[in-house]
N, CA and C atoms as a LAMMPS dump frame, in Angstrom:
ITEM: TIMESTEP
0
ITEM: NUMBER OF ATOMS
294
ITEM: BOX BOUNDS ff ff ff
-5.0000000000000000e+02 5.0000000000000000e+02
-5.0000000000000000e+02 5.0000000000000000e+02
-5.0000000000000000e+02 5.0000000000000000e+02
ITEM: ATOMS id mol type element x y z
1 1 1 N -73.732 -354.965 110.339
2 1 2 C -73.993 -356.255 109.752
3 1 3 C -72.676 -356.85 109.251
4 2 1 N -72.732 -357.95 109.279
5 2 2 C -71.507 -358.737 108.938
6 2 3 C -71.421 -359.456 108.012
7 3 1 N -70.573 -359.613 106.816
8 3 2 C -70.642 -360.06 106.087
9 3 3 C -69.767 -361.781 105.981
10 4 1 N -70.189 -362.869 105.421
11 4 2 C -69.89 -364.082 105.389
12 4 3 C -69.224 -364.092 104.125
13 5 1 N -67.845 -364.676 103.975
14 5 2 C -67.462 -364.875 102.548
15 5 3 C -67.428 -366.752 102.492
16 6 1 N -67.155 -367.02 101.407
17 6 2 C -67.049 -368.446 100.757
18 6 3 C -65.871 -368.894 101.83
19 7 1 N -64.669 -368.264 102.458
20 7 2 C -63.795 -369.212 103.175
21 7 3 C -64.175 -369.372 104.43
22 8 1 N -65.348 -368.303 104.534
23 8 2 C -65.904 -368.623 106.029
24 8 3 C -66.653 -369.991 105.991
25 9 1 N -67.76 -370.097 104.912
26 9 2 C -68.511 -371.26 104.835
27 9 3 C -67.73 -372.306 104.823
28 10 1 N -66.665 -372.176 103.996
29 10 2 C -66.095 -373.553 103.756
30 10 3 C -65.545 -373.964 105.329
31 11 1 N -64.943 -373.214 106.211
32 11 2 C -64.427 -373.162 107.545
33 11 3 C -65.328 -374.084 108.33
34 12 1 N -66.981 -373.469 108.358
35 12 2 C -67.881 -373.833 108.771
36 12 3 C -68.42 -375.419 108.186
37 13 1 N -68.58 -375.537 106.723
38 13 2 C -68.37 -376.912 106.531
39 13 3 C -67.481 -378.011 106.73
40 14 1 N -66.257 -377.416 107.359
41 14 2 C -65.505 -378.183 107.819
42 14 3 C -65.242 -378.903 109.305
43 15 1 N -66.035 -378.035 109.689
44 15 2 C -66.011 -378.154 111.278
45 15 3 C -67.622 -379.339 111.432
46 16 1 N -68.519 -378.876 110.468
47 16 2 C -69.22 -379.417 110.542
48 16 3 C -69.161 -380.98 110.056
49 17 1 N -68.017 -381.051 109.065
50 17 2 C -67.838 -382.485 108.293
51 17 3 C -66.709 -383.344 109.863
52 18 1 N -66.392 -382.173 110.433
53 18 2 C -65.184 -382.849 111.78
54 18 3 C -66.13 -383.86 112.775
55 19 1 N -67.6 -383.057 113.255
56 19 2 C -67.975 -383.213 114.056
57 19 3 C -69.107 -384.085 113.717
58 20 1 N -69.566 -384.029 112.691
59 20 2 C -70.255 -385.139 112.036
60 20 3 C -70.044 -386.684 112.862
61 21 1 N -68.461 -387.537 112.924
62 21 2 C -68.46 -388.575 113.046
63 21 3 C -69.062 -389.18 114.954
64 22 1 N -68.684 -387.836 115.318
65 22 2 C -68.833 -387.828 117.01
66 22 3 C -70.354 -388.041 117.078
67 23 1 N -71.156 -386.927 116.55
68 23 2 C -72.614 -387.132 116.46
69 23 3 C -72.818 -388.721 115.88
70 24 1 N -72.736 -389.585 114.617
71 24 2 C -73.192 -390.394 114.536
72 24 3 C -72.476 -391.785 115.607
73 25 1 N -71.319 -391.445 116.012
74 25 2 C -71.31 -392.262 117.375
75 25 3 C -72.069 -391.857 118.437
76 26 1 N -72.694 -390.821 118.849
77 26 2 C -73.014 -390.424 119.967
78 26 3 C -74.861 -391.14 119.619
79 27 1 N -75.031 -391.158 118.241
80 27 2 C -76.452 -391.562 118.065
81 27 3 C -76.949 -392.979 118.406
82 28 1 N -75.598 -394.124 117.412
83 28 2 C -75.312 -395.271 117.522
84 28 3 C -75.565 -395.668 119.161
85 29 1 N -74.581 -394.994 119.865
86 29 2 C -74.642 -395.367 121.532
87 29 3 C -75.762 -395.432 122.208
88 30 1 N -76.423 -394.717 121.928
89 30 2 C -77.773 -393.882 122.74
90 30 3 C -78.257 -394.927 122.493
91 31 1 N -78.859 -395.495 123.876
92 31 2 C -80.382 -396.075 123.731
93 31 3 C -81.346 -395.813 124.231
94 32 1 N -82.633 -395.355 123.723
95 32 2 C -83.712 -395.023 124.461
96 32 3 C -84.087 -395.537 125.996
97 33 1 N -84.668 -394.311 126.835
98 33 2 C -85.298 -395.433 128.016
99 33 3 C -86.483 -396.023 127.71
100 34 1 N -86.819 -397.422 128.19
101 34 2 C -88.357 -397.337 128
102 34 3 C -88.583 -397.766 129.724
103 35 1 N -89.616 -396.537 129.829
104 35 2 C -89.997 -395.998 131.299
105 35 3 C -89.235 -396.061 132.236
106 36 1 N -88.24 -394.909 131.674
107 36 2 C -86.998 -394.717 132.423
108 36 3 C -86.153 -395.561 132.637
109 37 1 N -86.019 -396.835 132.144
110 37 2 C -84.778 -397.701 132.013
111 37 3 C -84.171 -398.143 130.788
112 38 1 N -83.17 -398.709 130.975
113 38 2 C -82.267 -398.877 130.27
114 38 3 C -82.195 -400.552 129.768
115 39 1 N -82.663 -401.01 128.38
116 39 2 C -82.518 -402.197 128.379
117 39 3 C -80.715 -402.837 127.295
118 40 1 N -80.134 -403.386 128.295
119 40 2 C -78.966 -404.365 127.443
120 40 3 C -79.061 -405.332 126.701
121 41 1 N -78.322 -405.417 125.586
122 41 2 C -78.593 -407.187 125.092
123 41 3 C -77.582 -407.926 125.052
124 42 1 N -77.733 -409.014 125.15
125 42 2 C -76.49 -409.829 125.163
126 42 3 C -75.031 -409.577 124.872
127 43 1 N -75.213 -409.189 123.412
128 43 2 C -73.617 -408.672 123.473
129 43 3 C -73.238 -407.242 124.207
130 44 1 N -74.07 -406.933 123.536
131 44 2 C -73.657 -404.911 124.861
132 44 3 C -73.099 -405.651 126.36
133 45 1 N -73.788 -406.532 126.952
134 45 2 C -73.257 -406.654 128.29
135 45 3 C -71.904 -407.61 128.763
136 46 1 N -71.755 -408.392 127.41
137 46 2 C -70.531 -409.216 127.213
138 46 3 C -69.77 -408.161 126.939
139 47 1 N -69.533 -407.169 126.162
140 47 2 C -68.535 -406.158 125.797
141 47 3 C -68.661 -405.461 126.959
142 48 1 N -69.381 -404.783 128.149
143 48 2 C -69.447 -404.11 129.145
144 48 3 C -68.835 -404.827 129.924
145 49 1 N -69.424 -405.762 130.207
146 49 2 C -68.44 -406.596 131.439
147 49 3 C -67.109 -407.555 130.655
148 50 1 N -66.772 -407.327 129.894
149 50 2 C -65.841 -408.123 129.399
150 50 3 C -65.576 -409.584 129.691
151 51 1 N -67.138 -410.154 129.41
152 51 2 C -67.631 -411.604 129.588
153 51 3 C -67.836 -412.209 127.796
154 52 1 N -67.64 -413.876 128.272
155 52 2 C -67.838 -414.502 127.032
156 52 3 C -69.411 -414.721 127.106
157 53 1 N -70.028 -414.951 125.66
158 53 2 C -71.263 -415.471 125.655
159 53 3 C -71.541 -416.555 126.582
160 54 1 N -70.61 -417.315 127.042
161 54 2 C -70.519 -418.848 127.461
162 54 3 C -70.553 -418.594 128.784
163 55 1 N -69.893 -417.827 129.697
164 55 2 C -70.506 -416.884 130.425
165 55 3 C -71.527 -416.504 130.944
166 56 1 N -71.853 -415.602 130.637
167 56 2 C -73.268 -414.801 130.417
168 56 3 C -73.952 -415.555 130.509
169 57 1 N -74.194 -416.652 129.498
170 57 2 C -75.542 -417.749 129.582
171 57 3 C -74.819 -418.86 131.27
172 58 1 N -74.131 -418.749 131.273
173 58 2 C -74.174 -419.795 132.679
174 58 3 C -74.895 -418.925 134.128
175 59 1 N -74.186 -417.593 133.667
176 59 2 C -74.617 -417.186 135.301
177 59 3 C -76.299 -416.592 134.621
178 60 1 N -76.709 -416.597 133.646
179 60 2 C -78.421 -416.992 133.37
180 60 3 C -78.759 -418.019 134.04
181 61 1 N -78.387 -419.065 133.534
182 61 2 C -78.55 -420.56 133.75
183 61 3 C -78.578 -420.727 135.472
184 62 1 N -77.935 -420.486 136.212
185 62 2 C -77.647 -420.225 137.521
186 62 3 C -78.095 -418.948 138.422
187 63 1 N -78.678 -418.076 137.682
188 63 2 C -79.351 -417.684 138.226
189 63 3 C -79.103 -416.206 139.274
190 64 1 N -77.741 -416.056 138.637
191 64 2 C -76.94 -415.008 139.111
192 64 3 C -77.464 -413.523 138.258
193 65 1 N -77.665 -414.135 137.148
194 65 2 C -78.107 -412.149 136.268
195 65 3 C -79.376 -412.6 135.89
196 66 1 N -80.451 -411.5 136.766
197 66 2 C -81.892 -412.002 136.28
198 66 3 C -82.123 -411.184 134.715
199 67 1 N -82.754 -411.941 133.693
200 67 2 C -82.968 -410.809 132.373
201 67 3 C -84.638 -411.281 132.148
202 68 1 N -84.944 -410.892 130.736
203 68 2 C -85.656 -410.583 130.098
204 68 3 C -85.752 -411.744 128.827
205 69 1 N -86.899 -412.58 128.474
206 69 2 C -86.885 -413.673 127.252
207 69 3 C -87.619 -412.795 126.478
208 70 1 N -87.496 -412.5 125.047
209 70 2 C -88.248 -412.557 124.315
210 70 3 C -88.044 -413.132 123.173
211 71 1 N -89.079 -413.405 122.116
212 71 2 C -88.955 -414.614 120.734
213 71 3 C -87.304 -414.125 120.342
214 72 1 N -86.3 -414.605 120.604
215 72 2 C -84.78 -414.22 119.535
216 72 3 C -84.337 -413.657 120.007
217 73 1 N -84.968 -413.11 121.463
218 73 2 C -83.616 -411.857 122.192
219 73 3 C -83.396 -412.049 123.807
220 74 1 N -82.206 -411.765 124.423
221 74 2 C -82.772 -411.67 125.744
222 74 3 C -82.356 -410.344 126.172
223 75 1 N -82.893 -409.441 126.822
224 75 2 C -82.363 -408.455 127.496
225 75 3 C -82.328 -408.471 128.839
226 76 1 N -81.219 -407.681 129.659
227 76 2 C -80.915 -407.337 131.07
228 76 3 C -81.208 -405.728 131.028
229 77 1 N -81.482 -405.752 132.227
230 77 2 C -82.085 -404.452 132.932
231 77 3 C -80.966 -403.592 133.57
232 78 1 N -80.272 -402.511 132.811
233 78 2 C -78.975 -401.753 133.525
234 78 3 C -79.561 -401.721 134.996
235 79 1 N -79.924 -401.67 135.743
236 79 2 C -80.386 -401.332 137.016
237 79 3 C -79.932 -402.447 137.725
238 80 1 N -80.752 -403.459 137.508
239 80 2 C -80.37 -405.087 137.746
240 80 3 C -79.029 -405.782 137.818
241 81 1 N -78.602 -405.113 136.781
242 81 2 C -76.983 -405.375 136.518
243 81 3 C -76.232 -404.537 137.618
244 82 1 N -76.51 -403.195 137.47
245 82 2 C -75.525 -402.61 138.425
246 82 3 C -75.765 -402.926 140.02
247 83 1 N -76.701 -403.596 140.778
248 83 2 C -77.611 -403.881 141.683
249 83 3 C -76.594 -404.853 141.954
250 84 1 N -76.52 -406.022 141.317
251 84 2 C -75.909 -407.136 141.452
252 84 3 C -74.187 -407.275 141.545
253 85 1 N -74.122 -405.985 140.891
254 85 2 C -72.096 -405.442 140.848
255 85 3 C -72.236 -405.089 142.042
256 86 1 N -72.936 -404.477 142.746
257 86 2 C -72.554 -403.499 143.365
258 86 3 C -72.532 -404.745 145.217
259 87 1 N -73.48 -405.478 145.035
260 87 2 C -73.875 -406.416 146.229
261 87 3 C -72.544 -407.132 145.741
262 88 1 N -71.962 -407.148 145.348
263 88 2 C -70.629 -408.383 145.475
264 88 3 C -69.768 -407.968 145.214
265 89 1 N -69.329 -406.587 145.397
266 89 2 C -68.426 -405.667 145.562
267 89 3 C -67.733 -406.239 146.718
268 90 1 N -66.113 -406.301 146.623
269 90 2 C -65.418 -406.803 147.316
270 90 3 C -64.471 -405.627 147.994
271 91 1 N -63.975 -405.084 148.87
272 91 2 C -63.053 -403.86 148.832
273 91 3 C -61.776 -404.234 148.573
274 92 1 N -60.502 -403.587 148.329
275 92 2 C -59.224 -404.129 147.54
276 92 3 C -58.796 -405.076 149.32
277 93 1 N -57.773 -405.766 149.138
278 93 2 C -57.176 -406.467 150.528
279 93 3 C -55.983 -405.159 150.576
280 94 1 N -55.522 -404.894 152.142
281 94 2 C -54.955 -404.307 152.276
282 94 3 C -54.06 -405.024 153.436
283 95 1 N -52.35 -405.113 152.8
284 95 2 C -51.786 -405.72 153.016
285 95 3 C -51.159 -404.912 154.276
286 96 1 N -51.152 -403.827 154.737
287 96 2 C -50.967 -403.008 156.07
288 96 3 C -51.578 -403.549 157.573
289 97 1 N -52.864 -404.108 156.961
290 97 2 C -53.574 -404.686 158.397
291 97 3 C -52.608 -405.588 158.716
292 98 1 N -52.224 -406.463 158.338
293 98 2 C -51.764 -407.556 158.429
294 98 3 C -50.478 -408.102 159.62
């Protein structure tokens, strides 16, 4: 049997006070699925795609990112989003053909 002294605990509370901040970012991040998807909101997808609000609401407006209305919110569908990156994916130009 092994015995634990006070500098072990404290060792152990320390590691635990380290790792603490990672867990409450890792909680913050997380968003639930609901039925297996992933819903964005406005700003999450302005900070993801590194778009302005002004933005965002045009290619709404136009008809380019389909989302979600509800009373005060709108959400996009990660699926939808990546669907739509992925169809207008351009490959780099490669100046060798040329």
């Amino acid at each position: 049997m092994e015995l634990y002294t006070n500098d072990d605990n404290r060792k152990l509370l320390q590691a635990l006070n380290d790792v603490l901040p990672h867990i409450e970012q890792a909680l913050k991040n997380n968003k639930p699925l609901f039925d297996g998807e992933r819903y964005l909101t406005s700003e999450e997808l302005c900070s993801t795609l590194k778009l302005s609000r002004r933005t965002l609401q045009d290619y709404r407006n136009n008809g380019i990112l389909p989302f979600i209305q509800l009373p005060g919110k709108v959400l996009f569908r990660e699926s939808d989003i990546k669907k739509i990156l992925e169809e207008r994916f351009r490959p780099a130009y490669n100046n060798d053909s040329l």
